[in-house]
N, C-alpha and C positions, 0 to 999 in steps of 0.2 A: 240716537241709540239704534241697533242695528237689533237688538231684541231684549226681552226684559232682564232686570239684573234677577242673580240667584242668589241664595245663600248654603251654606255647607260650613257647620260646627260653627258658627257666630260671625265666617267667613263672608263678607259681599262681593260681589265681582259685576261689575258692568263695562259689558261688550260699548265701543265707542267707535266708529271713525265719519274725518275729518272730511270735510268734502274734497279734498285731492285725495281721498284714498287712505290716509295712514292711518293704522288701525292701533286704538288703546284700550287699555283695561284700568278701568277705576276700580279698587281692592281698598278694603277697610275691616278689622274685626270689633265689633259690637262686645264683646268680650274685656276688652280691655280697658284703659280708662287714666284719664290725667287727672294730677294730684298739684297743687302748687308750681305749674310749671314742667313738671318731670311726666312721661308718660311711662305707661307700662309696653310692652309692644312681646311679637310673637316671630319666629321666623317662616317666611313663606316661598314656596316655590315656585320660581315666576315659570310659565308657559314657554315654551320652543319660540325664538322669535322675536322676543322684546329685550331690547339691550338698554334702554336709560330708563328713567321715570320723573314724574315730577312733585314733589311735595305742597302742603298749600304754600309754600310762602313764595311755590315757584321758581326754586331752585332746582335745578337740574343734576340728575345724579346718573351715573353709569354701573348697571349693574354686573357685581363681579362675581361670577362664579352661578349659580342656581338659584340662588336663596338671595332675597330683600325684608328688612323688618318690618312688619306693619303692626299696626296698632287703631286705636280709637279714632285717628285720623286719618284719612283718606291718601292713598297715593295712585298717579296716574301712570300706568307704565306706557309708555311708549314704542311702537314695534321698530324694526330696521328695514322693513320693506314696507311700500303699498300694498292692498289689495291686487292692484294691477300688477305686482311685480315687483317695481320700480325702485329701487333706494331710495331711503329718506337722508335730510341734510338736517341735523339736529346740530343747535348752535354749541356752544360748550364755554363754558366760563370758568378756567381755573381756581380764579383767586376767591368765588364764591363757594365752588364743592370741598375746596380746601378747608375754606371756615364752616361750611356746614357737618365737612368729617369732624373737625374739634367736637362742637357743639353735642354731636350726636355722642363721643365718646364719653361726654360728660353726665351723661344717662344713668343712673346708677342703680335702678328699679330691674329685680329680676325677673327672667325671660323664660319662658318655657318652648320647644320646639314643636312645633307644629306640620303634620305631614298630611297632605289634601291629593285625596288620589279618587 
């Protein structure tokens, strides 16, 4: 950890990087909460700089647009550069973000928006 995590409105956030340099943010809201399988979750806006993230089960996701959904459980964004600079080479696996888009669509617990400035 490069310094302590914070929190903002039930918000966590921790600063991470890798020892080559790539810089992540672990983001989770304490707010929300799983029920039978189904989570609640919130919408968040990822930081200047991070284009995929990782879920726990470690699937790999590319983020579109500003906004990723988090919830009670934790996601790792991932940046497109090092600290040094440098571009990162992030693997990518089609036929998993595919069945993870299904899955997440099958979500059916409402969402509220969330703006963190």
């Amino acid at each position: 950890m490069t310094q302590p995590c914070t929190v903002a409105r039930y918000v966590y956030t921790c600063q991470l990087t890798k020892s080559d340099g790539t810089r992540m943010l672990a983001v989770w809201h304490t707010g929300m909460f799983c029920e039978g399988g189904l989570c609640s979750h919130v919408s968040y806006a990822v930081p200047s700089g991070f284009n995929s993230y990782l879920d726990l089960a470690n699937l790999r996701r590319t983020v579109k647009g500003r906004f990723v959904w988090i919830g009670a459980k934790p996601i790792l964004l991932l940046a497109s550069t090092r600290t040094n600079g440098a571009k990162t080479q992030h693997s990518f696996n089609a036929q998993r973000e595919s069945r993870n888009a299904t899955r997440d669509s099958q979500v059916p617990l409402p969402s509220k928006a969330l703006s963190l400035r």
